[in-house]
C-alpha positions as CSV (number, residue, x, y, z in Angstrom):
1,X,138.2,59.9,49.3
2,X,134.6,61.2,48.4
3,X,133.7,63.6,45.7
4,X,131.1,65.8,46.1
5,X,129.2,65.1,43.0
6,X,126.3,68.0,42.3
7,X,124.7,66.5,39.7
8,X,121.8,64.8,41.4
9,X,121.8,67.7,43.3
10,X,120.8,69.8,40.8
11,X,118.6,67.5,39.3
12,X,116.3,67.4,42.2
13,X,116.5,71.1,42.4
14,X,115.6,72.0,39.3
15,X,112.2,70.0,39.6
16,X,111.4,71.5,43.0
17,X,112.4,75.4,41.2
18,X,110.1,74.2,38.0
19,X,107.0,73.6,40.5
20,X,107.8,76.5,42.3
21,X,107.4,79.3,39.7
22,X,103.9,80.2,39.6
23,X,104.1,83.8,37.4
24,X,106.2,85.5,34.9
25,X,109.3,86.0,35.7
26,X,112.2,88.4,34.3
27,X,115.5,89.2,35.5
28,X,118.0,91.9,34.1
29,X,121.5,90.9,33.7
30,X,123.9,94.1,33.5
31,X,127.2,93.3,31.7
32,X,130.0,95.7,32.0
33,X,132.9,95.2,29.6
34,X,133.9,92.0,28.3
35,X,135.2,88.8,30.0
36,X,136.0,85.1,28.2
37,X,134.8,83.8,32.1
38,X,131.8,85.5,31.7
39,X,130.7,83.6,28.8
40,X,130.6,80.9,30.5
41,X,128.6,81.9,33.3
42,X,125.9,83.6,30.8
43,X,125.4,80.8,28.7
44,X,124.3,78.5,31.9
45,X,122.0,81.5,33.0
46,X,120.3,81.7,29.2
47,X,120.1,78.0,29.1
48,X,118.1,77.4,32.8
49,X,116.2,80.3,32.2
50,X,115.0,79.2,29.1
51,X,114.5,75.9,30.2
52,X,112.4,77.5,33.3
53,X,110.3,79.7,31.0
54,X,112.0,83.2,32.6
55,X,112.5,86.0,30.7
56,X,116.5,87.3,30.8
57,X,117.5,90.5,29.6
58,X,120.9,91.4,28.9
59,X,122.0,95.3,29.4
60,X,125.8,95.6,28.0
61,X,128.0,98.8,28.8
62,X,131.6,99.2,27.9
63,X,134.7,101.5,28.8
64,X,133.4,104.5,27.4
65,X,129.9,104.5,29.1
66,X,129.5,107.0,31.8
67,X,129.0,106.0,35.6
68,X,125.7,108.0,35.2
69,X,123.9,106.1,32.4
70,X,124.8,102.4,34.2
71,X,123.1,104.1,38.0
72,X,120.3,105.7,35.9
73,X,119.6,102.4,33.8
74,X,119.8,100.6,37.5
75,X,117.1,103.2,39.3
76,X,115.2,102.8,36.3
77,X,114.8,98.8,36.5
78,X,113.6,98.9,40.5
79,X,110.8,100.8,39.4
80,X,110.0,98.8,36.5
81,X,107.3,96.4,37.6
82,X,107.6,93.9,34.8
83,X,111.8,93.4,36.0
84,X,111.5,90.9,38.7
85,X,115.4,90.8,39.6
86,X,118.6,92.2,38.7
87,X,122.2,91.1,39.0
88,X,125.4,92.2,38.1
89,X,127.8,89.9,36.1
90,X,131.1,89.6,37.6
91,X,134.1,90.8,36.8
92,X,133.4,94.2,35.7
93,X,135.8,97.0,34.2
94,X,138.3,98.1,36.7
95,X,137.3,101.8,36.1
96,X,133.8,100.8,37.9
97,X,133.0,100.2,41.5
98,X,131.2,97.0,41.7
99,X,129.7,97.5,45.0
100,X,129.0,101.1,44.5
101,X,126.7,100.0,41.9
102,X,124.8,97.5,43.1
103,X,123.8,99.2,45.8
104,X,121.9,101.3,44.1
105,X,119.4,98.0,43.5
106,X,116.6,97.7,45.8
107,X,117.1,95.1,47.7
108,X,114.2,93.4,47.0
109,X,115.3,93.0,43.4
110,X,118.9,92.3,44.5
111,X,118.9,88.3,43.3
112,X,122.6,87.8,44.2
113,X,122.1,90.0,47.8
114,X,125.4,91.7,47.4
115,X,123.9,95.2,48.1
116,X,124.6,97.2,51.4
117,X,120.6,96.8,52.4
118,X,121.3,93.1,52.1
119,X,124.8,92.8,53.3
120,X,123.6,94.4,56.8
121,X,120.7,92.6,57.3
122,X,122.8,89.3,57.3
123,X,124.8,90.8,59.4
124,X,121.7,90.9,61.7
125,X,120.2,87.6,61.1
126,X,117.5,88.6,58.9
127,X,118.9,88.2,55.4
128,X,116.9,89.3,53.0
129,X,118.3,87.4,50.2
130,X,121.8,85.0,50.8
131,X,124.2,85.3,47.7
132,X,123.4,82.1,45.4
133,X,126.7,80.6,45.6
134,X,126.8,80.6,49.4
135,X,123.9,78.8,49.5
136,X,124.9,76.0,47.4
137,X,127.8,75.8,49.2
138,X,125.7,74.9,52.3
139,X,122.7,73.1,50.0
140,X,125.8,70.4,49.2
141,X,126.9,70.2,52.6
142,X,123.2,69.5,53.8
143,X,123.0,66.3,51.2
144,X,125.9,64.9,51.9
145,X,124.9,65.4,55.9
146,X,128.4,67.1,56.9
147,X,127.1,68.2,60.6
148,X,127.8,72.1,61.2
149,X,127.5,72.1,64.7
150,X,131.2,72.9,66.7
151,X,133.7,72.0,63.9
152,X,136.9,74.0,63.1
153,X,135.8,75.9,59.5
154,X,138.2,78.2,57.7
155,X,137.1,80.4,54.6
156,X,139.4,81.5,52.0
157,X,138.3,84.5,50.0
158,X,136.2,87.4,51.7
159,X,133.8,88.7,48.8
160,X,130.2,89.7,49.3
161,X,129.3,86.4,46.9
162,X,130.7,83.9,49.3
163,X,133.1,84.4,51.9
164,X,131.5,86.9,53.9
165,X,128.2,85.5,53.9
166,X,129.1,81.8,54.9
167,X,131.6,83.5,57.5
168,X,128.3,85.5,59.1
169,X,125.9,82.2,58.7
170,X,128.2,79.5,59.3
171,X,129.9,81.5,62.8
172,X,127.2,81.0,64.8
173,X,127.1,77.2,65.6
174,X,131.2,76.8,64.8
175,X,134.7,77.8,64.9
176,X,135.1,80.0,61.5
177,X,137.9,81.8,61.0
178,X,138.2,84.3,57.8
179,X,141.2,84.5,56.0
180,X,142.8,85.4,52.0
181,X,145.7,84.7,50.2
182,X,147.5,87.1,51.6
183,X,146.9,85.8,55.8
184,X,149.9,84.7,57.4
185,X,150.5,81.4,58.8
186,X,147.5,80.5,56.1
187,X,149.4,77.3,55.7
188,X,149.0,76.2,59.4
189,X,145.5,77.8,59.7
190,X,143.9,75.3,56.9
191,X,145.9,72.3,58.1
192,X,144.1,73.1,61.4
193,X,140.9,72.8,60.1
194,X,138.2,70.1,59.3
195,X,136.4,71.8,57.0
196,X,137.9,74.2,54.0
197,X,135.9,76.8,51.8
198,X,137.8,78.0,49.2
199,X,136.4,80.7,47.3
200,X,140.0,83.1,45.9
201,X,139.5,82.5,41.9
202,X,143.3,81.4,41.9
203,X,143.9,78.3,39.9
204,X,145.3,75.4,41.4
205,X,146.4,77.3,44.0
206,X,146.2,75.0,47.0
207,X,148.6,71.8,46.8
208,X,148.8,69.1,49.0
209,X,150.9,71.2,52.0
210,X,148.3,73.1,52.7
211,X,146.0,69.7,53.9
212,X,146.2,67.3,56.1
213,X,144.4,63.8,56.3
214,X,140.4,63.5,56.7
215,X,140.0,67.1,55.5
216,X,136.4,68.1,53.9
217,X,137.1,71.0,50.9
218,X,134.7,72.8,49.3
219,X,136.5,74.0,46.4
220,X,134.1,77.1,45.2
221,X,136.7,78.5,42.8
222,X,136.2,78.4,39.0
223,X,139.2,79.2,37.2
224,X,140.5,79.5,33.2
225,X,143.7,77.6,32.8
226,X,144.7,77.0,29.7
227,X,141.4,76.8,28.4
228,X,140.0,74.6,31.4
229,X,138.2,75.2,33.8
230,X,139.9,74.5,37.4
231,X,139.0,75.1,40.8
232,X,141.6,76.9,43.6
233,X,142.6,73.5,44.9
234,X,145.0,71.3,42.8
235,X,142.6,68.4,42.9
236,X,145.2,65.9,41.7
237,X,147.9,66.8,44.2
238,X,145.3,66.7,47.7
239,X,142.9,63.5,45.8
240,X,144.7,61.1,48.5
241,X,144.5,63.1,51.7
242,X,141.3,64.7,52.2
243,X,138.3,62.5,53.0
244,X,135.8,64.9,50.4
245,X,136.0,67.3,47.9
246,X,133.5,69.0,45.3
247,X,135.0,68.9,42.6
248,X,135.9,71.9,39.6
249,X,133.8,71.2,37.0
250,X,130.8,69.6,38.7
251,X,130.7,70.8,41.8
252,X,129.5,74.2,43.7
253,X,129.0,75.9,40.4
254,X,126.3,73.6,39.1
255,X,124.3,74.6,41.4
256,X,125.1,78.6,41.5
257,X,122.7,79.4,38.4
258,X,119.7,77.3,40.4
259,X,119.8,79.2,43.2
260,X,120.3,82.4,41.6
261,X,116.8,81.5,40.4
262,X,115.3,80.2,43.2
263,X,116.6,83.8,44.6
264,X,114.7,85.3,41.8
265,X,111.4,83.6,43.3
266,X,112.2,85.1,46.5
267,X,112.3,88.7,45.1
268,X,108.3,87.9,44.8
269,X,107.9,87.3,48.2
């Protein structure tokens, strides 16, 4: 078995990002209530955009903040000319509508391209801006030359961030077929496949029954168990069937916060 290490990855990423930016940059980060996983995800952001020289902001709401003041503060950063990007953190309260809010963004601005403007131009083949973690999904599959041409893909998990836009890209040139936790026959449907996205945020979900031999998994899920941080696949359990794996830390989510950025530069285009 092969693991899909990211780390030299990243590295080379990171220099070719660091060349690239060429004017100030500053993207707005809206929090909206608190989350232990979203600590996590912060911290990397504050630490590469530091380490980039871009300016983050962080906006925080909480339970008792009105719908209003969160779309007003949203309408108010697209016409700001100094806020290069904005994002969303996810999760958000429960009382919000995630996607309701965000598309409010202009697209343009839209660094993690989860608005409707964005989510129907993929649709059409003209994204304007592909969701950060779908691309490192297909930036590791490029290095470690994993042809996508005709193979047998399946995709668990069907968000805006990184199901449905690796379903739309990845459909054209290959057998994809969508699917959650809750498809039936999900079982025989991965064990079918030669290639495995997994992208439900359910820790160790996936044990060896669900694999079969010579299997490529891109395990996209970062999960909180007992204080570590897991992907959706049981890594231990499918180590001696499938021929490669990314593994949870160190794989797909290394490379999240870099394209985020490198989205960020698009937003200038």
């Amino acid at each position: 078995m092969q693991i899909l290490e990211c780390k030299n990855i990243r590295e080379k990423e990171l220099l070719k990002l660091k060349q690239s930016i060429n004017s100030k940059l500053t993207l707005a980060v809206i929090q909206i209530g608190y989350f232990q996983e979203n600590d996590i995800y912060l911290r990397s952001k504050r630490k590469l955009a530091q380490n980039l020289g871009i300016e983050l902001i962080e906006i925080n709401y909480n339970e008792s903040t009105p719908k209003e003041e969160i779309i007003d503060k949203i309408l108010e950063l697209n016409e700001n000319p100094d806020i290069t990007g904005i994002m969303i953190q996810k999760p958000i309260l429960k009382k919000f509508d995630y996607q309701e809010l965000v598309n409010y963004m202009d697209y343009r601005k839209d660094v993690d391209g989860v608005s409707k403007e964005n989510q129907q131009r993929l649709l059409k083949g003209n994204p304007g801006m592909i969701p950060c973690t779908a691309r490192a999904v297909l930036k590791v599959l490029e290095e470690y030359n994993i042809l996508l041409k005709n193979r047998k893909i399946v995709i668990i998990g069907k968000s805006n961030l990184v199901g449905m836009p690796l379903y739309q890209i990845l459909k054209k040139d290959n057998q994809v077929t969508l699917c959650d936790s809750k498809t039936e026959n999900l079982k025989e449907i991965m064990r079918d496949a030669e290639i495995i996205i997994s992208a439900i945020g359910k820790a160790k979900y996936f044990t060896r029954e669900y694999f079969k031999e010579g299997q490529i998994v891109m395990d996209v899920g970062t999960n909180n168990l007992d204080g570590n941080l897991v992907g959706d696949v049981d890594f231990e359990s499918v180590k001696n069937i499938v021929s490669m794996i990314t593994p949870v830390p160190g794989g797909v989510g290394q490379l999240t916060p870099i394209y985020l950025f490198w989205n960020l530069i698009e937003t200038t285009k």
